[in-house]
C-alpha positions in Angstrom: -61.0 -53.5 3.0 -60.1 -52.7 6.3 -56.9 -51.6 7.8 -57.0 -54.7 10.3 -57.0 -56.3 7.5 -53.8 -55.3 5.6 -52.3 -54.8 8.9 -52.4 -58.4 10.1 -50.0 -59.8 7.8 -47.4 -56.8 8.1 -47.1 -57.5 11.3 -46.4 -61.0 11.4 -44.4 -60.8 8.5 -42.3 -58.4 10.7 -42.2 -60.0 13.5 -40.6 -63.0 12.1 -38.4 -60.8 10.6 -37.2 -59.5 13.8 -37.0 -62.8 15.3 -34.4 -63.7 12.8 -32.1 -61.2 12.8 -32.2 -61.1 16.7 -31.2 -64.6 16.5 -28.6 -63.7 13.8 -27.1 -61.0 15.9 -26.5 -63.3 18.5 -25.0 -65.4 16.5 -22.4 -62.8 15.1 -22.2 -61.6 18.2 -20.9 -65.0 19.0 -18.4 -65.5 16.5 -16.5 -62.0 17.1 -16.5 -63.1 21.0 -14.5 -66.0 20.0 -11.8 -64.3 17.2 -9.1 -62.0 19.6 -8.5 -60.2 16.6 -12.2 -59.1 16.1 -13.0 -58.3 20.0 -9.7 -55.6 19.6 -11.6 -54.2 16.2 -14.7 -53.7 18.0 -13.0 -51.4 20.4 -13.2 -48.9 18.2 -16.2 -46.5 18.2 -19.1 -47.5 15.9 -17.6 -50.5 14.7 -19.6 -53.5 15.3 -19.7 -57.5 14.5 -21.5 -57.1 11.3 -18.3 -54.5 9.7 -15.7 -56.5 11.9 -16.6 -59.6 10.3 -17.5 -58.1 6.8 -13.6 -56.4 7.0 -11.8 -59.9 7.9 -13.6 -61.6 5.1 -12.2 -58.9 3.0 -9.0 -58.9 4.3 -8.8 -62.7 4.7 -5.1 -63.6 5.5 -3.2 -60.2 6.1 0.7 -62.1 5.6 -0.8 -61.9 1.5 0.2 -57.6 2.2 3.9 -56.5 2.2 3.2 -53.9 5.0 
């Protein structure tokens, strides 16, 4: 078996792969433009859409804390 040959599908496997998540970024990327709240969060170094939105959906409605 040759590597060409086990190579082949890796690679377009991958490649779709990529494709996806590119096009999920983008998306993310779209939702935290549109949230206020979410643009201020990602101000902060290191923090991108992926934890900003992952923290909200956590946090959900903040009034539910008493401080």
């Amino acid at each position: 078996m040759s590597p060409a040959f086990v190579d082949a599908p890796l690679l377009t496997a991958i490649t779709g792969l990529t494709e996806q998540l590119t096009a999920i970024d983008k998306e993310l990327a779209q939702v935290v433009r549109a949230d206020e709240v979410a643009q201020r969060f990602c101000t902060a170094p290191g923090i991108g859409p992926i934890t900003v939105l992952t923290f909200g959906t956590v946090v959900d409605d903040v009034a539910r804390f008493a401080s």
